[in-house]
Each structure stands twice: as C-alpha cells, then as structure tokens.
C-alpha positions as CSV (number, residue, x, y, z in Angstrom):
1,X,0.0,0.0,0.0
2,X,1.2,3.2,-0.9
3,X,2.3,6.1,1.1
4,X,-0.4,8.3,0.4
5,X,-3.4,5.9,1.1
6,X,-1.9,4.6,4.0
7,X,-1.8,8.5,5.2
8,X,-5.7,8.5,4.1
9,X,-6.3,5.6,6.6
10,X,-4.4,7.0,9.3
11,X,-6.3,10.2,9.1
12,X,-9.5,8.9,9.7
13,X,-8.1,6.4,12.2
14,X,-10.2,7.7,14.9
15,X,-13.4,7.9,12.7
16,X,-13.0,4.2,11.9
17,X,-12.7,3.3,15.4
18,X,-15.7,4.9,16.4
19,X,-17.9,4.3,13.7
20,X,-16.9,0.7,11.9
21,X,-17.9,-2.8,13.5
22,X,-15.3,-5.5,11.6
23,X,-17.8,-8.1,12.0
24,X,-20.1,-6.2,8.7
25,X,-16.9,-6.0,6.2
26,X,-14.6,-9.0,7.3
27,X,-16.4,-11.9,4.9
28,X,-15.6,-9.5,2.0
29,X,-12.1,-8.7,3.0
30,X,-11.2,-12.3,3.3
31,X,-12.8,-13.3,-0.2
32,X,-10.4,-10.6,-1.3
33,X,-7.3,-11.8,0.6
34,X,-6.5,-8.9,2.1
35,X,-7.2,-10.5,5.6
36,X,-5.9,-14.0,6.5
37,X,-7.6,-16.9,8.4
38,X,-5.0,-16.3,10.6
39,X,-5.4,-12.5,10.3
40,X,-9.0,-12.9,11.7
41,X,-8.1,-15.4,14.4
42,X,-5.4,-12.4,15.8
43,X,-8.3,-9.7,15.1
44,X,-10.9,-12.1,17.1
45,X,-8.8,-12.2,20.0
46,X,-8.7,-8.4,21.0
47,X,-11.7,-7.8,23.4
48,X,-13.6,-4.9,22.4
49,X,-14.9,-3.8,19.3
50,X,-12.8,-0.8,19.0
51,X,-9.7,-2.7,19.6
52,X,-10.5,-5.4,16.8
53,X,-11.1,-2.5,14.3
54,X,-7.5,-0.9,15.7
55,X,-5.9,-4.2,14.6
56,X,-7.5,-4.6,11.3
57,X,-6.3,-1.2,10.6
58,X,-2.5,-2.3,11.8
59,X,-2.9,-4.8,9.3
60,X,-3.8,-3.2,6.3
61,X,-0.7,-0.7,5.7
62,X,1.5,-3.8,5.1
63,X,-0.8,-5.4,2.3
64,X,-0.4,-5.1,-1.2
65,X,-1.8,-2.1,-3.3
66,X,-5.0,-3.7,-4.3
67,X,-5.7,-3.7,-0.4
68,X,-6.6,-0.2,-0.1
69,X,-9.4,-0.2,-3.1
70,X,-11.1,-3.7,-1.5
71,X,-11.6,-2.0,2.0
72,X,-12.9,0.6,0.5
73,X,-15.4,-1.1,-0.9
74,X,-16.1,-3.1,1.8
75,X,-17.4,-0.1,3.4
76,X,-19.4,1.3,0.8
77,X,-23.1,-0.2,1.5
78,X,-22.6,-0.2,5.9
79,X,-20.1,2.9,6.1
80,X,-20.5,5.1,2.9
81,X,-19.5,8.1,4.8
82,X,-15.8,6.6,5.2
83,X,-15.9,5.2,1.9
84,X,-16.3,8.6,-0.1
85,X,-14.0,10.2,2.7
86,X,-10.8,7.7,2.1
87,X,-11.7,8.2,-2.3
88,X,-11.4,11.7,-2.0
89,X,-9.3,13.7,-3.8
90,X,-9.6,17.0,-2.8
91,X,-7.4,19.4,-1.3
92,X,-6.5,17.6,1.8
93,X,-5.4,14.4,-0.8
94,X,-3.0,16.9,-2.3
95,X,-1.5,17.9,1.1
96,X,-1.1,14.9,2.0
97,X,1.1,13.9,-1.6
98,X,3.4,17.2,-0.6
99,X,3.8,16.2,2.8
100,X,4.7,12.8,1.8
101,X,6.9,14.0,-0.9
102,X,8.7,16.5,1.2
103,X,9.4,14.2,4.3
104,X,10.2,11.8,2.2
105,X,13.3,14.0,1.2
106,X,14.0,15.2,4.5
107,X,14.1,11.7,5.8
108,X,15.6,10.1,3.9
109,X,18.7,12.7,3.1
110,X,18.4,13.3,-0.5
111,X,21.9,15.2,-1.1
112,X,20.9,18.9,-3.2
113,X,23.3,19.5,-5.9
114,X,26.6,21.2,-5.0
115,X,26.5,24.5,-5.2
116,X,29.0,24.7,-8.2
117,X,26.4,21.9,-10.1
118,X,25.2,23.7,-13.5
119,X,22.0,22.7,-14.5
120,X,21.3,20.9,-17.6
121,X,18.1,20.9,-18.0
122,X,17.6,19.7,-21.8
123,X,19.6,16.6,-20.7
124,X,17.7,16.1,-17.2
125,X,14.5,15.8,-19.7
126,X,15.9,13.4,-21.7
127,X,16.9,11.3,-19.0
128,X,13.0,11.8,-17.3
129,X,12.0,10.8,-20.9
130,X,13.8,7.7,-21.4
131,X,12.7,6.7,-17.6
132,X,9.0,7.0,-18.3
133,X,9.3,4.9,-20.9
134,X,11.8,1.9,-19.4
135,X,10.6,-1.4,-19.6
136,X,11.5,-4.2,-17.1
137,X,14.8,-5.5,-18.0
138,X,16.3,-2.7,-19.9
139,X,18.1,-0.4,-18.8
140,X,18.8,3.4,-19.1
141,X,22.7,4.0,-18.9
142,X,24.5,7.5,-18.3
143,X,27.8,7.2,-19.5
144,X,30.6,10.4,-19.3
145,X,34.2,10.9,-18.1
146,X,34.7,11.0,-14.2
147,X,33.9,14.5,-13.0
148,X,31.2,15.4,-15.9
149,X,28.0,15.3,-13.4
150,X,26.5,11.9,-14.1
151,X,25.1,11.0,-10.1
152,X,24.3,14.8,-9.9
153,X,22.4,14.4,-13.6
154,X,20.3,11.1,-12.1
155,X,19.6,12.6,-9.3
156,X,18.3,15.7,-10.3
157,X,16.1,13.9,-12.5
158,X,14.8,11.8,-9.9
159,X,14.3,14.7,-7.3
160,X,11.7,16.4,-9.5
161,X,8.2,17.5,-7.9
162,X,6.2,17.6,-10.5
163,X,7.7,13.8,-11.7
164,X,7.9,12.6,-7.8
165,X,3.9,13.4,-7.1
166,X,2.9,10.3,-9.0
167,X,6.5,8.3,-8.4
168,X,8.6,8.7,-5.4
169,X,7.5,8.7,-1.7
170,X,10.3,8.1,0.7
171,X,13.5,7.9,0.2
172,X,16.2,5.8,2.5
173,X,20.3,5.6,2.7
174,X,22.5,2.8,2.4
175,X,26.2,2.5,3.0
176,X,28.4,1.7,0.6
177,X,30.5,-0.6,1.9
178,X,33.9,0.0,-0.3
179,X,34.0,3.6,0.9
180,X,33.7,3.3,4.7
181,X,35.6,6.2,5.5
182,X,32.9,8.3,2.9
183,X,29.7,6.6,5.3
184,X,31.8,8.0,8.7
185,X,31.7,11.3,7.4
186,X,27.9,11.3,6.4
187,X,26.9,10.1,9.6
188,X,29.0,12.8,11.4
189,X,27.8,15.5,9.3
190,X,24.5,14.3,7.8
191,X,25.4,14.6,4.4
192,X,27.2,13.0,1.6
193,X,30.8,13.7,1.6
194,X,32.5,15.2,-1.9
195,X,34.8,12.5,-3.2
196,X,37.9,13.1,-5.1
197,X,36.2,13.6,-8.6
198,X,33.1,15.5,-7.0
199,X,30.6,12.9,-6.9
200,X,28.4,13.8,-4.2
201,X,25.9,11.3,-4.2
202,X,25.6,8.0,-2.8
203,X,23.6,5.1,-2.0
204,X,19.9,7.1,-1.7
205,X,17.3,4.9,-2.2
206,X,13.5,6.2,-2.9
207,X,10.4,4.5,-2.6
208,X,7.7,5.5,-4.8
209,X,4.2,4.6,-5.8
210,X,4.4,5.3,-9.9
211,X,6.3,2.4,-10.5
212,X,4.2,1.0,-7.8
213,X,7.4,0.1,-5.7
214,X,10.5,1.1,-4.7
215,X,13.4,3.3,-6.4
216,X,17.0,2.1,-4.5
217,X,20.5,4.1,-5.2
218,X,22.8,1.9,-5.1
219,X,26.6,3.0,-5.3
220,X,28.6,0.5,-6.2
221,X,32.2,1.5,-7.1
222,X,35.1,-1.1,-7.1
223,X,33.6,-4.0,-5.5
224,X,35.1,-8.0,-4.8
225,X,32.5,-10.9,-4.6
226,X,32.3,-10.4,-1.1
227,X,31.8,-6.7,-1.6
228,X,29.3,-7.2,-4.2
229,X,27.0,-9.8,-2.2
230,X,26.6,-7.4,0.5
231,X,25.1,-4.9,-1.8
232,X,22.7,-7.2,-3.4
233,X,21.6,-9.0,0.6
234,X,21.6,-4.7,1.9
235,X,19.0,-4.4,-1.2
236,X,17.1,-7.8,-0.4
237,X,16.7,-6.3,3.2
238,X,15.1,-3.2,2.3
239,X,12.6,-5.1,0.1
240,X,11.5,-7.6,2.5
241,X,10.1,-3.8,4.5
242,X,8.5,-3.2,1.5
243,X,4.0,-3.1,2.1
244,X,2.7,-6.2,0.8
245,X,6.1,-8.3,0.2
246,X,6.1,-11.1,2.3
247,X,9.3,-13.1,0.9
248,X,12.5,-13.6,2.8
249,X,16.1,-15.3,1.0
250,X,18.6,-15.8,2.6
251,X,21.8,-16.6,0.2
252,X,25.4,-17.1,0.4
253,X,26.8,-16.2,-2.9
254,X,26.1,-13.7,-6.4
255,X,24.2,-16.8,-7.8
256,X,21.3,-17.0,-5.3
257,X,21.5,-14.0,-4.7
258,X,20.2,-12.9,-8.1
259,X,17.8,-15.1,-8.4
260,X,16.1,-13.9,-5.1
261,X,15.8,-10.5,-6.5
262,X,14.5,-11.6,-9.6
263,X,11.6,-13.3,-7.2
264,X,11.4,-9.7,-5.1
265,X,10.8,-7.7,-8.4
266,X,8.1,-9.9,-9.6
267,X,6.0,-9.1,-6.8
268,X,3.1,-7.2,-7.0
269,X,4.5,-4.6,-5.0
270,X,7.6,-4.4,-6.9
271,X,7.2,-5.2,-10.2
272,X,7.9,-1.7,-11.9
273,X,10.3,-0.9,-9.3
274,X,13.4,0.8,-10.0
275,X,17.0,0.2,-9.4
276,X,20.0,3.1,-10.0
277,X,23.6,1.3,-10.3
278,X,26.0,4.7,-9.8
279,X,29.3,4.4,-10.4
280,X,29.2,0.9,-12.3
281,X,32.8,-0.6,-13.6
282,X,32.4,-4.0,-14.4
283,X,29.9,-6.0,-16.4
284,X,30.3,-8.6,-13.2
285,X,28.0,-5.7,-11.6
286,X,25.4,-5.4,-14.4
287,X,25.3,-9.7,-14.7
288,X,24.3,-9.9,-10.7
289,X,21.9,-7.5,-11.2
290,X,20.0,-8.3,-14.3
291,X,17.4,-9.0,-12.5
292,X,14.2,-8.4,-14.6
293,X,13.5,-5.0,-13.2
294,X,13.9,-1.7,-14.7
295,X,17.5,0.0,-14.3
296,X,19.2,3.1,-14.4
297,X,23.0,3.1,-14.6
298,X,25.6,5.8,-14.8
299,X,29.0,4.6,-15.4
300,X,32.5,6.1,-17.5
301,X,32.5,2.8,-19.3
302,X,30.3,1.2,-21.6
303,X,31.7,-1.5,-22.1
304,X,30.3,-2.5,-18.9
305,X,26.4,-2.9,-20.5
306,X,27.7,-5.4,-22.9
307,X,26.4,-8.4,-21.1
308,X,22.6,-6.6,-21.6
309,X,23.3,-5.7,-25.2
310,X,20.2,-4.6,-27.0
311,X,18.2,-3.3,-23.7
312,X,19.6,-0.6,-23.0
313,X,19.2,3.5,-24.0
314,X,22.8,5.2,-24.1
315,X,23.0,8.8,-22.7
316,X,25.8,10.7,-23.3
C-alpha cells in the first residue's frame, strides 16, 4: 500500500474506530485476501470492538496495493460516509502527496546539488523521458568521463516535484561498503561527503508509488564478490520492509542472490520498481543485477552494459 493511502487511513483512524464494526466487512475482506484466516483469528482475540477494528487497521498498511481499493469497498453499503471520505481527492489528498513527498526528502537525506552543479536541463529531460518509458529488463545508462556530473544528472532527475507526485515517496540511505571512511563522514555531518572527482551522491534509495514500488540508489564502485554480495543482501533487506512483500532469502553467494531479487521484483509490489547502479565498472555488476527490473546506470565505461546488449538506452 502506498504512502499516500496509508496517510488516508491514518487520518481517519479515529473515525474508523468509532464508527466501523469488523464483524459487517470482514467476509468481504477475506474473499479478497486482504485479511488471512490467521489475520481474523489475531483480530478475534482483541476484546472490544474498537480494539478489533484498531488491529484490522495495523494490518492493512502492510498489504499489497490492491488492499486499499477492496476496503474501501467493503465499506461502501454499511459505512458510505468513510468510503467517499478515504476516495477523496480534494485538497486535503494533495496535502497529503506534498507532505509525503517533502518528508520523504527530509528523511531520507536526498543530497541537493553542490552549489557549483550547473544545470542541464535539456539533458535532465531526456533522462525523465527515457525513464518514463523503461521497460523491465532494460536499462537506461549515463555514461561520461569522471567528473562530468552523471550521479548529480540522475539525481536531479529523480528529485523532481512535478515527476515525484505520481513516483517517489520516501527515500532511505545505504552505505556503501567500499567507501567506509565516505559513510563516517555522512553520519558525522549528515550529508554525503564530496569524493575526489566530486561525486556527491551516494547510495539514496527512494520509494515510490508510480512504479508502484520502490526506487534504490545503489553506489557501487570497485567491488570483490564479497563486496558485491553485500550490496545485493543490503538491497534484499530493504525489500523484504516493502508493504505487501512477504518473501524472505537468505543466500550465500552472487548466484542465489540474483535469483532472489528476480523473485522480489516480480511481486506485486515491486514489479515496476526501479534500481540506480552509480558508479558501475564492471559487467560482473550489471550480470548480478539483471534481474528483470527496470534500471538506471551511470557509469564512465560502456563497455560494462555489454552483457545486456540490445536493452539498453545510451545517454551521453
């Protein structure tokens, strides 16, 4: 379930409470599957009416994105004053998509461009372009000298308002593990520290409800096997949090590893998720993560995308 409807349920949490018995909407839910067996026997336990509603609405935020539409039409015919309340989308719907978008930002420590970073805006749109566009299993690749801007191009293209209302919704850091001096510093100081050819982004990843999923920034760097595995477990992590994923791998080498995040991205959740690779220099990165989903990559070598030949979009 998506940021912005979960928001919807939690304003009217209270309303809910007061006003809806579980006992008149439950039969539909579980034909739907967006309660368990189990889920009911949990619900059945709390004592009083209010509290089995409270748990109900616990539940929901974690189910899949369908979840949402089927409760509210569960509580069409007995509630129809919740059900128009949680489908509107008026003013306080658009608040709640700026709120969301902002904290998301704030939260999760999306770097703002360097204050020397020239805008390009005719290439920003060409990279928001070939993104709206990407089919799973292809990728979109910037490719430029060291130095020329390529993190700072991806992410300005992904931290765009009017592109992020219907996409991105939080957004979440990683540490890159080959640069452990660079994830000291950001703790210490909250931001991303400049490396020595002014890249100045790392490892932000954003979830968003567009691609119905979640966006990860993944900076990747000179990596070992070892190295590399860790990225790709860090990623399975954060997508076993994801609302209405319920899978859990655990792997001990590139192979397995792969295939488990093939298995996360056909999810419903996740199925037009996307993954950013920054700072790719090997095609031993792009063949662990051809993983069906879609992909951005910004690397100075393109020789790297020859193990995808034929599905992916060159920028230059």
């Amino acid at each position: 379930m998506d940021t912005v409807k979960r928001m919807k349920i939690q304003h009217l949490r209270e309303q809910i409470v007061q006003d809806v018995t579980i006992e008149h909407i439950i039969d539909y839910l579980i034909s739907k599957d967006v309660v368990s067996e189990d889920e009911y026997e949990l619900i059945k336990q709390e004592k009083t009416r209010k509290d089995r509603t409270r748990r109900l609405l616990d539940i929901l935020p974690h189910k899949s994105l369908e979840a949402f539409d089927h409760f509210v039409k569960s509580l069409e015919d007995p509630y129809p004053w919740i059900s128009s309340q949680l489908q509107s989308n008026g003013p306080q719907t658009y608040q709640m998509e700026e709120r969301s978008y902002f904290d998301s930002l704030l939260l999760g420590g999306l770097p703002q461009p360097p204050p020397n970073n020239i805008s390009r805006q005719e290439k920003m749109e060409d990279v928001r372009g070939c993104l709206s566009s990407l089919k799973r299993g292809h990728y979109v690749v910037l490719h430029g000298m060291t130095g020329t801007g390529k993190s700072c191009l991806a992410a300005a293209a992904l931290d765009n308002k009017k592109t992020n209302n219907r996409t991105f919704q939080q957004v979440h850091w990683s540490t890159d593990r080959s640069k452990k001096e660079t994830a000291k510093k950001r703790h210490n100081t909250g931001r991303p520290e400049a490396t020595d050819d002014g890249d100045k982004l790392r490892n932000c990843s954003i979830e968003e409800k567009g691609y119905e999923g979640a966006v990860y920034w993944l900076s990747v760097g000179d990596v070992n096997t070892d190295d590399l595995l860790c990225h790709m477990t860090d990623l399975m992590e954060k997508l076993s949090h994801h609302p209405g994923v319920d899978l859990q791998c655990n792997c001990t080498n590139v192979r397995a590893a792969r295939e488990c995040l093939r298995r996360y991205f056909t999810t419903d959740s996740l199925r037009k998720g996307l993954l950013i690779l920054d700072d790719v220099k090997s095609s031993e990165i792009m063949d662990a993560f051809d993983i069906g989903c879609k992909i951005l990559v910004t690397t100075k070598d393109s020789e790297v995308m020859k193990t995808v030949e034929g599905r992916h979009e060159l920028i230059q």
